[in-house]
N, C-alpha and C positions, 0 to 999 in steps of 0.2 A: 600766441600766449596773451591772454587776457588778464590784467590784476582785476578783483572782485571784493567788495564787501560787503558781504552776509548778516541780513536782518531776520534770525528765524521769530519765526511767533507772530507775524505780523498779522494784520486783520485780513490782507488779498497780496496773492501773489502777483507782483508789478517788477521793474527797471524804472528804478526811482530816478537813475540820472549820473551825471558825474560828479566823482568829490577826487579834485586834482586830478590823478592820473588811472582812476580807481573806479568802475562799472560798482555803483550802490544797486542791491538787488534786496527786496524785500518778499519773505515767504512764509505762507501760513504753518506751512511743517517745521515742528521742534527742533531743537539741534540734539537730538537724542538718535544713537542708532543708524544715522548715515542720513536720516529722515529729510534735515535740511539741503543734505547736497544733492541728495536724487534731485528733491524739489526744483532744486537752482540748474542743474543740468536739462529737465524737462521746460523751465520758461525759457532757457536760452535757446534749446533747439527749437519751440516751436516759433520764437519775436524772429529768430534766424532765416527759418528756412531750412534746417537740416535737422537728420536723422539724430534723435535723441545720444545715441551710439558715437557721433561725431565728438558728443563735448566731454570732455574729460576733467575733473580735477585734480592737478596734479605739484599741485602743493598746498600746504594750510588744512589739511581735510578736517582738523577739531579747533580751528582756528576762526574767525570772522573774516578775517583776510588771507585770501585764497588764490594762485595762479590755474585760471582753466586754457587747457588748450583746445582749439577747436579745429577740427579738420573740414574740409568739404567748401569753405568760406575765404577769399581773401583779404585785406584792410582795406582795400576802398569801399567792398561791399558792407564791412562789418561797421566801420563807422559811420556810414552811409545810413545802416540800418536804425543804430543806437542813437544818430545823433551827434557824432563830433566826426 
C-alpha cells in the first residue's frame, strides 16, 4: 500500500518526490472520467518495473489523495526505486 498525491493537469507526467509520508505524482491527464488515475497507474508501473495491471487504486479514486496497492514489488525494492 502506497499513499499518493495526485497533481492532474500538469505540463509532464513525473514522480515529483515525497511530501511526508505521501508519493507527490504529477500528470498531464484530467481528473475527469478516471483519466487521471489510469494516467498514475501507467507511470507507476513503468518508474516500477511492473505490469501496468499490478498497480491498483484502491482508495481516494475522486480524491487527490489516493492509497495504490501494488503487487509484483516489495518495500526495499519500491523505495529503493522512488527514492526513500
Amino acid at each position: 500500500r502506497l499513499p499518493i498525491k495526485v497533481i492532474p493537469g500538469a505540463s509532464q507526467d513525473e514522480i515529483s518526490g515525497w511530501l511526508g509520508d505521501r508519493l507527490k505524482i504529477r500528470v498531464r491527464a484530467p481528473a475527469e472520467s478516471g483519466k487521471a488515475n489510469k494516467a498514475v497507474c501507467r507511470l507507476l508501473a513503468s518508474r516500477l518495473g511492473i505490469a501496468p495491471s499490478s498497480v491498483q487504486i484502491t482508495s481516494g479514486g475522486a480524491s487527490p489523495l489516493k492509497i495504490v496497492s501494488l503487487d509484483g514489488i516489495d518495500d526495499k525494492r519500491l523505495h529503493g526505486t522512488l527514492g526513500r
